[in-house]
C-alpha positions in Angstrom: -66.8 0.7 -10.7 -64.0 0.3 -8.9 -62.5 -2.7 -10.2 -61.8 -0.7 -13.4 -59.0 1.1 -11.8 -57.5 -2.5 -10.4 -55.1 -1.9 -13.5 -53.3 0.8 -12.3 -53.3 0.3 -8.6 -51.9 -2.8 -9.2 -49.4 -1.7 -11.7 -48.0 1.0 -9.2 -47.5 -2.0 -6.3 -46.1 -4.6 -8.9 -43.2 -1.7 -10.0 -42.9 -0.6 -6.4 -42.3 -4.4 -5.5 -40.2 -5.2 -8.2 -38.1 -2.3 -7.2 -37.7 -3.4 -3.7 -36.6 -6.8 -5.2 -34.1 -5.5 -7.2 -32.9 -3.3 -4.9 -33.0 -6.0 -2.4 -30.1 -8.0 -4.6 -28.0 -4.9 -4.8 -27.5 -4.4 -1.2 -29.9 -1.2 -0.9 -31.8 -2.1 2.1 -33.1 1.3 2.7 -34.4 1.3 -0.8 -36.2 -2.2 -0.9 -37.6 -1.5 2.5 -39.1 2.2 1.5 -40.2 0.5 -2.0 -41.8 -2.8 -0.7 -43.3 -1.0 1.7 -45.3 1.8 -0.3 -46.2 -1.0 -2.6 -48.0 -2.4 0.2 -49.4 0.4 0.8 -51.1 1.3 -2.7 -52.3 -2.1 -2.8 -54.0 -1.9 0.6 -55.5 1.5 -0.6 -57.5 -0.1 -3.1 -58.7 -3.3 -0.9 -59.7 -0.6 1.6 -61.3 1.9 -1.5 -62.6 -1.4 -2.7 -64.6 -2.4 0.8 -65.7 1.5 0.9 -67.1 1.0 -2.5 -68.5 -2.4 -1.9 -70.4 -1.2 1.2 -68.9 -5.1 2.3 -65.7 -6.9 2.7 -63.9 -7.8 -0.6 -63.6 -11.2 0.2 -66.6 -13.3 -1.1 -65.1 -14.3 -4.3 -61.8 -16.0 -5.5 -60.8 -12.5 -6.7 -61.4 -11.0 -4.1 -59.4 -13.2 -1.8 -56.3 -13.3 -4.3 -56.4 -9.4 -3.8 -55.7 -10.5 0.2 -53.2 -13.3 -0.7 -51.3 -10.6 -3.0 -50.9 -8.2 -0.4 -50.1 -10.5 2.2 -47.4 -12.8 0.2 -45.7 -9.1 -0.2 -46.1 -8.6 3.7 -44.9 -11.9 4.6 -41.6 -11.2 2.1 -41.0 -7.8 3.4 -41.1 -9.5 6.8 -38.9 -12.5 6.1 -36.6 -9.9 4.4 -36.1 -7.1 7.2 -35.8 -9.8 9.6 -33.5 -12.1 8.4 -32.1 -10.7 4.9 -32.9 -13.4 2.9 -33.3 -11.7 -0.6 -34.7 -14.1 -2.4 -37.5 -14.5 -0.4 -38.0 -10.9 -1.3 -37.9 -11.7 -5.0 -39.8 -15.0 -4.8 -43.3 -13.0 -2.4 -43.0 -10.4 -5.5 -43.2 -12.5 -8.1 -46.3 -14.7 -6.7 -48.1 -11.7 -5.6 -47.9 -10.2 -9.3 -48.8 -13.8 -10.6 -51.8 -13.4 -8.5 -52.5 -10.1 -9.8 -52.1 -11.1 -13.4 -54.6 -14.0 -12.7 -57.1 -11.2 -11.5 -56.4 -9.3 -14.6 -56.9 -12.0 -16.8 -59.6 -13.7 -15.3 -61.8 -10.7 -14.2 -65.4 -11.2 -11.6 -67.9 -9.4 -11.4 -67.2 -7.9 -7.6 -71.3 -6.9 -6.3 -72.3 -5.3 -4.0 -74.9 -8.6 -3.3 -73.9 -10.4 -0.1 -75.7 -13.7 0.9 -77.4 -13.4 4.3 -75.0 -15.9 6.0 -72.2 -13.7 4.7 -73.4 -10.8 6.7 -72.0 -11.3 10.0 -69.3 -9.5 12.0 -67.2 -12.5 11.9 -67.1 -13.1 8.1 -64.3 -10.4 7.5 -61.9 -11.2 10.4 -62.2 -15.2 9.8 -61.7 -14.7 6.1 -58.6 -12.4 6.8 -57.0 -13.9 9.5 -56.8 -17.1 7.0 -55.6 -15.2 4.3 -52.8 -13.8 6.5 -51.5 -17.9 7.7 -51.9 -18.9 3.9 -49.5 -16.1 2.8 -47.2 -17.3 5.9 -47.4 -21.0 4.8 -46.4 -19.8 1.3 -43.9 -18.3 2.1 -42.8 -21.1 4.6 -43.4 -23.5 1.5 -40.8 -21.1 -0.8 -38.7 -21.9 2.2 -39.1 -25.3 1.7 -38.8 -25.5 -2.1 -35.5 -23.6 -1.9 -33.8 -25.7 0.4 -35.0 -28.6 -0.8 -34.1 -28.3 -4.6 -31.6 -24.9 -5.0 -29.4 -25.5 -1.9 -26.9 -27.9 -1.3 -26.8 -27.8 2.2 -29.2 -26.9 4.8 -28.4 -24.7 7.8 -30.4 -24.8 11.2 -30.6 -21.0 10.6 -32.7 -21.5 7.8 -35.1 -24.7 9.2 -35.4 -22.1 12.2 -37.0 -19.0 9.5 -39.3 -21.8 7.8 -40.0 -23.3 11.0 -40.7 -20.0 12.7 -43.6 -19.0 9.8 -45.2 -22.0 10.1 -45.4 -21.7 13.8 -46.8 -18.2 13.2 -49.0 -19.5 10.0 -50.8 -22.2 12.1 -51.3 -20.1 15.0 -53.1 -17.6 12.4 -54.7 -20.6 10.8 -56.2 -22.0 14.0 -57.3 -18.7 15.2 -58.9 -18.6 11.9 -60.7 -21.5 12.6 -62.5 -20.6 15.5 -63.6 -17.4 14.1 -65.3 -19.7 11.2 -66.3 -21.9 14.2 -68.1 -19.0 15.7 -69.5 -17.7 12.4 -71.2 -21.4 12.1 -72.9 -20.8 15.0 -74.5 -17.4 14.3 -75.0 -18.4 10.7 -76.1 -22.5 11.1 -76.7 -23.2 14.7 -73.7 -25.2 14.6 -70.1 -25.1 15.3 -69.0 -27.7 12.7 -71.0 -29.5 10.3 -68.1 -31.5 8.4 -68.9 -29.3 5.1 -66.4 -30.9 2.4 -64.7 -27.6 3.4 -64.9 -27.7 7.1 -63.5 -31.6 6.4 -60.5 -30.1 4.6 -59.9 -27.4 6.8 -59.0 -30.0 9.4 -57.3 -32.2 7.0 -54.9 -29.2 6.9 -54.9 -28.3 10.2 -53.7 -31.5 11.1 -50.9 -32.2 8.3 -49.3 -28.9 9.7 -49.2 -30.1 13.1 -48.0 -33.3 12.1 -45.3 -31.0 10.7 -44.9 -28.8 13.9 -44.4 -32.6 15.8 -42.0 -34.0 13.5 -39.7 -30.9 13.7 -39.9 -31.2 17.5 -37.0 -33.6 17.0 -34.2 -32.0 15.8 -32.8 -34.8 14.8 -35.0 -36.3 12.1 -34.2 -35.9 8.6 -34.4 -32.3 7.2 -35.4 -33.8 4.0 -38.7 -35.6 5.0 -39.5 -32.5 6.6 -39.3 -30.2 3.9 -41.1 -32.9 1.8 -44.5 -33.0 4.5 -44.2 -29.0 4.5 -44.3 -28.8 0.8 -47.2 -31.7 0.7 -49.3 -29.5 3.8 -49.3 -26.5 1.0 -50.8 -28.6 -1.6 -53.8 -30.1 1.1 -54.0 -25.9 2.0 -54.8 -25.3 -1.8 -57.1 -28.5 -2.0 -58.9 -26.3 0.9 -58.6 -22.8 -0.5 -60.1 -23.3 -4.4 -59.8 -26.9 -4.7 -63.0 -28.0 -3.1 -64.8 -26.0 -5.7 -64.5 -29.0 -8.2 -65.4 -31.6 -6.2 -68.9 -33.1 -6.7 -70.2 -33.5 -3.3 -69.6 -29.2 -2.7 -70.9 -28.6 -6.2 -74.1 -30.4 -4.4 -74.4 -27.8 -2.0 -71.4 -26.6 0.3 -71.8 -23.7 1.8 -68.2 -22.7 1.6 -67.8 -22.9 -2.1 -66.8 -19.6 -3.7 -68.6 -17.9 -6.9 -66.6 -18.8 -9.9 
């Protein structure tokens, strides 16, 4: 089974990261980009061995949509990295992508070839991906936030424009994401929306980032509230991702809930 050799692809990326990290710190651009890079790579081999293997898209379970978030955290680091050399951003992307590896590792699923019937439609992977890709954004946005809201002492409009900038990007994913889904209802339910305790905090989030995207429309509101809502939009994104899945009313039959 494939999963059996998630061990050493992963290993491979996690060093290959880790060396672009380092390398990163030490003023070898050429090195961290090459490194990151093929890291990225390897690990996007064995999603794409993985959906082969499969015969469906890797993304019905939590696992399986960790495997995404790792990849894309890396992706949205590399990005944030070659485009405006922050470093640490490097460092911080590696470090939650091998956290979420580890969490794989320690918590393994059984990854089946068994798909439900409402699963098996053309807009399941690009929905699920496409949302995968804005969380890794917001994270990364959120690292953003974190940073300058606790490590730095002062905040420069260079930086608000970076975590601005992926959050812009991030919700335009997210919402794209969202009519895929919206789509997907209507092939799979007859309906569009249903308000599905995951659908509900889908738009929950939706909205808390564009009450984020508002607020910063005025330059000249605090910095520090801002940060604060960004930081508070991530946790309502988790409540979305996995978070739903211990609540009682989609225990009692949401649709959306993943297979622990």
């Amino acid at each position: 089974m494939i999963w059996d050799y998630f061990f050493i692809f992963a290993l491979i990326s996690a060093c290959c990261w880790i060396i672009g990290a380092l390398a990163a710190w030490k003023g070898n651009s050429m090195v961290a980009y090459i490194a990151t890079l093929l890291g990225v790579l390897v690990f996007s081999l064995y999603i794409i061995i993985m959906w082969v293997t499969l015969e469906r898209p890797p993304l019905r379970t939590m696992g399986e949509t960790r495997l995404w978030y790792s990849l894309f955290l890396s992706l949205a680091g590399f990005i944030v990295y070659s485009r405006w050399h922050y470093k640490w951003m490097l460092s911080f992307s590696t470090i939650l992508s091998i956290v979420f590896i580890c969490i794989n590792l320690f918590k393994p699923e059984i990854h089946s070839k068994a798909l439900m019937p409402a699963l098996q439609s053309p807009w399941f992977a690009p929905h699920v991906i496409v949302y995968m890709f804005s969380y890794a954004l917001f994270g990364a946005a959120t690292l953003m936030a974190v940073y300058l809201l606790f490590f730095k002492k002062t905040t420069t409009d260079k930086e608000m424009d970076i975590t601005d900038n992926l959050v812009y990007v991030g919700y335009s994913f997210l919402t794209i994401g969202m009519l895929f889904g919206a789509l997907w209802a209507k092939e799979a339910w007859g309906h569009y929306w249903s308000w599905d305790p995951k659908e509900t905090w889908a738009a929950v989030t939706w909205f808390g980032y564009l009450a984020y995207i508002h607020y910063r429309l005025n330059k000249n509101r605090g910095i520090h509230q801002a940060l604060i809502l960004l930081i508070v939009c991530f946790i309502l994104l988790q409540m979305c991702w996995w978070g739903i899945n211990y609540l009682p009313s989609a225990q009692a039959g949401s649709v959306h809930t993943y297979t622990l």
